[in-house]
C-alpha positions in Angstrom: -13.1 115.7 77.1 -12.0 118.3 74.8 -11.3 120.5 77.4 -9.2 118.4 78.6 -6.8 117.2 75.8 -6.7 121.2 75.3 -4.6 121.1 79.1 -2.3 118.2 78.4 -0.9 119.6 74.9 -0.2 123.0 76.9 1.9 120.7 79.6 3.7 119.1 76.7 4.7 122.7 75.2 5.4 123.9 78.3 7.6 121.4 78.7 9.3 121.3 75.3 9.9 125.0 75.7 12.0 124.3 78.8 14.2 121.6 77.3 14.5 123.9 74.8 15.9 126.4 77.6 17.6 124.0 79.4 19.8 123.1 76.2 20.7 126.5 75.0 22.0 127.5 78.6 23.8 124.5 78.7 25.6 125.3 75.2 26.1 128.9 76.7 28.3 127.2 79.8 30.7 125.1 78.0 31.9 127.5 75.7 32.9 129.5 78.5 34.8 126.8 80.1 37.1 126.5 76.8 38.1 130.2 76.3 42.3 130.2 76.8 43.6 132.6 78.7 45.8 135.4 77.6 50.0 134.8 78.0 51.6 136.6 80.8 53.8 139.4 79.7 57.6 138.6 81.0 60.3 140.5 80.6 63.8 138.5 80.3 67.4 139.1 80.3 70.2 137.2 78.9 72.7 134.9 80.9 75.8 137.3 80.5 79.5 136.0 80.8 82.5 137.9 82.1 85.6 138.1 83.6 85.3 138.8 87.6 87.5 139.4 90.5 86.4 136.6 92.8 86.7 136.7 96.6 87.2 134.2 99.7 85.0 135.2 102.6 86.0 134.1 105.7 86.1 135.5 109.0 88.2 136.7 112.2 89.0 139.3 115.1 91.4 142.1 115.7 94.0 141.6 117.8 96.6 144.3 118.8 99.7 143.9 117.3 101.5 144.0 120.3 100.2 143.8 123.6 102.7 144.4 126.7 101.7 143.8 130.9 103.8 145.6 132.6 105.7 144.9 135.6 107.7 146.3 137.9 111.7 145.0 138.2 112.2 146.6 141.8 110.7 147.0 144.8 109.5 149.9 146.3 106.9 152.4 146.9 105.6 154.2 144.0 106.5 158.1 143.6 105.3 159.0 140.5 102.4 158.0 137.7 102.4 160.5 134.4 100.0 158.4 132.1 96.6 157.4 132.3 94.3 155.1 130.3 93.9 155.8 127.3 97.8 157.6 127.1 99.5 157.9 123.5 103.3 156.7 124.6 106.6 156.7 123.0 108.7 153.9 123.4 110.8 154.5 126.3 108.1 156.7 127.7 108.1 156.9 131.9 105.0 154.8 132.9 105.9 154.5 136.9 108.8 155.6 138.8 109.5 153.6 142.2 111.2 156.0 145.0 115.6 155.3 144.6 116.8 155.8 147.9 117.7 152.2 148.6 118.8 151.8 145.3 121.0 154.5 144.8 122.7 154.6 148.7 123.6 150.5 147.2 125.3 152.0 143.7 127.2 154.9 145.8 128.4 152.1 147.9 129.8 150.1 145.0 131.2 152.3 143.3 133.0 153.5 146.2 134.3 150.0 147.0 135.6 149.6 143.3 137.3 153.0 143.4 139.1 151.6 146.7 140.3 148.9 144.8 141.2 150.5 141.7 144.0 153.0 144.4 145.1 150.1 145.5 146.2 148.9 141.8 146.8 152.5 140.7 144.5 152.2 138.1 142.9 154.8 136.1 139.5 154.9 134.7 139.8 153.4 131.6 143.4 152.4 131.9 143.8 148.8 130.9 145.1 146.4 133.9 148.9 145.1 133.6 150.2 143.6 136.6 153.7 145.3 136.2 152.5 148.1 137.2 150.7 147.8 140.5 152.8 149.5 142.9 153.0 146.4 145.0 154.6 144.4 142.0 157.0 147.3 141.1 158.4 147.8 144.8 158.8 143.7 144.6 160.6 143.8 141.6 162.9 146.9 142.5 163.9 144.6 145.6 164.3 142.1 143.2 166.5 143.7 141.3 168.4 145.1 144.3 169.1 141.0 145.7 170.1 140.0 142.5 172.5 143.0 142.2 174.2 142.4 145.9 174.3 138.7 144.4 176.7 139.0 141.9 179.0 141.6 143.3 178.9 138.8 145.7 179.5 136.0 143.6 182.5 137.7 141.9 184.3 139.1 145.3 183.8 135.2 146.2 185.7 134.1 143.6 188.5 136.7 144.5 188.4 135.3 147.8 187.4 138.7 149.2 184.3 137.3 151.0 183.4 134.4 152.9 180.9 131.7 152.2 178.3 132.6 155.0 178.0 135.9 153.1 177.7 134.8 149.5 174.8 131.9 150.8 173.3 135.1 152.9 173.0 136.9 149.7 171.4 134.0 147.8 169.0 133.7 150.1 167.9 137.1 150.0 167.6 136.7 146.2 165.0 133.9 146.6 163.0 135.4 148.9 162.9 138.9 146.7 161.6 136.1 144.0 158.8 134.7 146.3 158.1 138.1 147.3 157.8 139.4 143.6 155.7 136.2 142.8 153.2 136.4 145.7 152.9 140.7 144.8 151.9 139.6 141.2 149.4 137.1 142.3 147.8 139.9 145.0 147.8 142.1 142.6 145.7 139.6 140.4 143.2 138.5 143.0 142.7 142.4 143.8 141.9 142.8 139.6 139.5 140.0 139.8 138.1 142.0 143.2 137.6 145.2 141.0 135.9 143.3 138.2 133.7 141.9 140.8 132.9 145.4 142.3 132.4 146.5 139.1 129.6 144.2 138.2 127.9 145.1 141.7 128.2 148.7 140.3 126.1 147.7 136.9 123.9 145.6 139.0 123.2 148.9 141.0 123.1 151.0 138.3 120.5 148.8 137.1 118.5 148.7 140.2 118.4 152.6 139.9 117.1 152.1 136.5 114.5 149.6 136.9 112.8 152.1 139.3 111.8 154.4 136.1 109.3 151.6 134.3 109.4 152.5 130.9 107.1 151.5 127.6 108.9 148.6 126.2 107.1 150.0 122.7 105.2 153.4 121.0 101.4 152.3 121.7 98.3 153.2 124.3 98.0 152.5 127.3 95.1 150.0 127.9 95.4 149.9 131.8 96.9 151.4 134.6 96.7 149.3 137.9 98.9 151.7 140.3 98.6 154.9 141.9 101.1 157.4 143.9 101.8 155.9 147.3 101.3 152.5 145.9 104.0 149.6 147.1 104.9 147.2 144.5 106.8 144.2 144.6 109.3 142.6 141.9 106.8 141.4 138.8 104.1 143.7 139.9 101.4 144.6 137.2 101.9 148.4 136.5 100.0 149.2 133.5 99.3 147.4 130.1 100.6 148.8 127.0 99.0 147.8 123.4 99.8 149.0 120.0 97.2 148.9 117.0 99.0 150.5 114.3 99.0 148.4 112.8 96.2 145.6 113.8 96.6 142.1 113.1 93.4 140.0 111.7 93.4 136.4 112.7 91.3 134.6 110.2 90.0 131.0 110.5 90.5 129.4 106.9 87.7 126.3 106.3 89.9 122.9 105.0 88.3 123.1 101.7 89.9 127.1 100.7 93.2 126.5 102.1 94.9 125.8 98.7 93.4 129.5 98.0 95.7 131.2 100.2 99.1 132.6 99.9 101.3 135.2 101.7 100.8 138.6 100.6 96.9 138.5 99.1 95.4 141.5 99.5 92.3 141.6 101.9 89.4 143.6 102.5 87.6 144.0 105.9 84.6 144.8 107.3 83.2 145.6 110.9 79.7 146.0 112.0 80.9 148.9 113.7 81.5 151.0 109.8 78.6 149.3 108.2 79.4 149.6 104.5 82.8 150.4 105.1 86.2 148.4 104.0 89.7 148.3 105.4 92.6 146.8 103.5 94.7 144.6 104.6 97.6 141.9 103.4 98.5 138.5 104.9 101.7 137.8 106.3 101.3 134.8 107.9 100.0 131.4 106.8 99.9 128.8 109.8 101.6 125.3 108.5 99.2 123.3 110.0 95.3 123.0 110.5 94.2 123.1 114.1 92.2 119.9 114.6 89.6 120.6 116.8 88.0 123.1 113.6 89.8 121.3 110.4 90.6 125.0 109.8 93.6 126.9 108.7 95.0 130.0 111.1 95.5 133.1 108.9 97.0 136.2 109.9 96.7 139.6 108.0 98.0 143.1 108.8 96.0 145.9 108.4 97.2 149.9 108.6 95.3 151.9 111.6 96.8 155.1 111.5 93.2 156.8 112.5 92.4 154.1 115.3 88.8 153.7 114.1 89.9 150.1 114.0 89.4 148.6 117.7 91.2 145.2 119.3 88.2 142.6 119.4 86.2 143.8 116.9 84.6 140.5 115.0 85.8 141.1 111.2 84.3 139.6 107.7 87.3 139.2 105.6 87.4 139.2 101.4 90.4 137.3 100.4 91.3 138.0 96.5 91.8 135.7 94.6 93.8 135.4 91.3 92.3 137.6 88.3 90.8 136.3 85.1 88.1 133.7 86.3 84.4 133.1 83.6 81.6 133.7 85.6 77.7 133.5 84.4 75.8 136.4 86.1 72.3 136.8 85.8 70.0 140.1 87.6 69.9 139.0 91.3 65.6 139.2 90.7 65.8 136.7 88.4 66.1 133.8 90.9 64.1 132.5 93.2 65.4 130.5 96.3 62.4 128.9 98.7 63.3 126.6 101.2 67.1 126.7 100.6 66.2 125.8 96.9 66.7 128.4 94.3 65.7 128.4 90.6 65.7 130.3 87.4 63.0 130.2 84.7 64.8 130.0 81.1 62.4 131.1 78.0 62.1 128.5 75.7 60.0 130.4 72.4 56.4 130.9 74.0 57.0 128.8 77.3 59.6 129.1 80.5 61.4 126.1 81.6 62.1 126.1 85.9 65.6 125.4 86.4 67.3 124.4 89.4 70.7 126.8 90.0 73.5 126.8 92.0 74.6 130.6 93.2 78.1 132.0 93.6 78.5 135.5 95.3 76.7 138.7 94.6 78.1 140.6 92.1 76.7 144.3 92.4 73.2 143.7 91.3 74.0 140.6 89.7 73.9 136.7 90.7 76.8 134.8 90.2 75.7 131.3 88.8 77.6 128.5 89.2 75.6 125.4 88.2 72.6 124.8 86.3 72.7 127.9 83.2 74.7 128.1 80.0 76.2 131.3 78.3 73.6 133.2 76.3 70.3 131.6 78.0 67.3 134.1 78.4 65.4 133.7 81.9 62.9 135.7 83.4 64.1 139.3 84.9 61.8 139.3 87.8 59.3 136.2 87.9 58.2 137.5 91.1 56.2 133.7 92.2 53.9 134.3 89.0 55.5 131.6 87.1 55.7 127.8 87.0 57.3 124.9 84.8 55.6 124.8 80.9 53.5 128.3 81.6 53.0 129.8 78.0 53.9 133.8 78.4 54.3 136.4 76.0 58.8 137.5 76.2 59.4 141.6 76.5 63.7 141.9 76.5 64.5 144.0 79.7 65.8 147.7 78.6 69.3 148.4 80.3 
């Protein structure tokens, strides 16, 4: 029996002395589970305000400024060719010549018609037309003159009885038809003028023929295309060759309904092209359409820019920067300071020992600043860079961000 009760106080110790246990590593857990953890270190910046020049973005294509097709005013079969794509030409330049045989046997032909008529007036070149002085009109009037003469010797011999009565009505006679004959030589003489100014416009309309068979530039530019070759027969209103200038270039810009009270003749603009990545082209606008097109609710703007260099090309896509008038606030913050997820972007204001997330609206990028809009006041400190390590009510520790 002793040997006994000796066992059952060892169980009871042994089992105090694990309670025991048990209760101090208990003790040891839970004050673990309480220990606060250290702040995060975040550097801020302040919510700065400043003038800025502000910018419409909208966008566009090149389009030559003027683009010419072509086409041949005669018929005929083509002699010469002295450009080729891609040909720098002055206006008036010789793009085609069309052979001038036909044409030019047709302006020898009227001119020799017209010179036919003008002997037959007696007129000069140059020498103003008066009827008087056909030679047609003057020999009527000299025989004229003559009847009327014999008339009144006539009349008076009559009245001394010297002649008879058959002679003075013979003499009459003759007078009136020296009249008709003076009256029918002015109005030959008259058609014949109108006959010369006749011939005369066959002789411009030959001399024209001749001169449509030289097809000229209608402008300085490049040529784009040329569709005929030597030994080539063309007909009236055949394509010849395409001339375009781009010096300068127009930029046709599509305007959204919203921006259109942001526009005015004469803005400056700046362009871009994928094809000069970081590069910009100025530009003005000279032409604001008076009405939206309706099938975009958008605004047709049309801007000239210089391309003395041609690095600008017709149908390049352009991103235009529209300025806008001078002297707008704006609150700019460092572009790392916000935070957009899911088309959603935030800021995170210090507020003492804790940040605060705040929902912003953004503007443009300002160099390495945000433009914000909505959603910050002047002054406000946020986080420089939160880089996704912070959250709404998180206690950190602020550092100001050196400049």
């Amino acid at each position: 029996m002793k040997v006994h009760s000796g066992y059952l106080l060892s169980g009871v110790l042994v089992a105090a002395l694990g309670v025991s246990a048990a209760g101090c590593g208990g003790g040891a857990t839970t004050v673990k589970a309480e220990a606060k953890p250290e702040p995060i270190v975040v550097e801020t910046a302040r919510v700065e305000s400043r003038t800025i020049d502000r910018y419409l973005r909208v966008t566009g294509s090149l389009v030559a400024d003027e683009q010419a097709e072509v086409s041949a005013e005669a018929p005929g079969r083509v002699i010469a060719v002295p450009v080729e794509r891609g040909s720098h030409v002055a206006q008036g330049a010789v793009l085609a010549r069309i052979s001038p045989t036909e044409t030019s046997a047709q302006l020898l032909e009227a001119e020799a018609n017209a010179a036919q008529i003008e002997a037959r007036l007696g007129l000069s070149p140059g020498q103003p037309f008066d009827p008087k002085r056909v030679p047609d009109v003057m020999n009527a009037k000299a025989s004229l003159d003559l009847a009327v003469a014999e008339f009144s010797r006539i009349k008076s011999l009559l009245d001394q009885k010297v002649v008879s009565q058959s002679e003075y009505d013979q003499r009459r006679a003759q007078v009136d038809v020296a009249e008709q004959q003076f009256q029918m030589a002015q109005n030959v003489a008259g058609q014949s003028y109108r006959s010369l100014q006749a011939a005369r416009a066959r002789i411009e309309l030959a001399r024209k023929a001749v001169s449509d068979t030289t097809i000229r530039a209608p402008f300085a530019g490049l040529v784009a295309e040329r569709v005929v070759s030597v030994g080539d027969y063309v007909t009236r209103g055949a394509h010849v060759a395409t001339v375009v200038r781009i010096d300068p270039l127009r930029v046709e810009l599509t305007v959204p309904e919203q921006a259109i009270s942001l526009i005015k003749d004469g803005q400056a603009v700046q362009i871009a092209v994928d094809a000069y990545p970081g590069e910009t082209f100025a530009a003005r606008i000279r032409y604001v359409s008076p009405s939206l097109r309706t099938d975009q609710r958008a605004l047709t703007v049309e801007a000239v820019a210089p391309n003395a260099d041609g690095r600008l090309k017709p149908g390049l896509f352009a991103t235009a920067s529209i300025q806008q008038p001078a002297g707008a606030e704006a609150l700019l913050v460092p572009a790392a300071a916000v935070e957009t997820i899911a088309g959603t972007s935030r800021v995170y204001v210090i507020k003492g020992d804790k940040v605060e997330e705040r929902i912003v609206t953004l503007g443009g990028p300002i160099g390495k600043q945000l433009e914000i809009t909505s959603g910050l006041v002047k002054d406000e400190t946020v986080a420089a860079a939160p880089k996704g390590r912070l959250s709404d009510g998180l206690d950190i520790r602020a550092r100001t961000l050196a400049n």
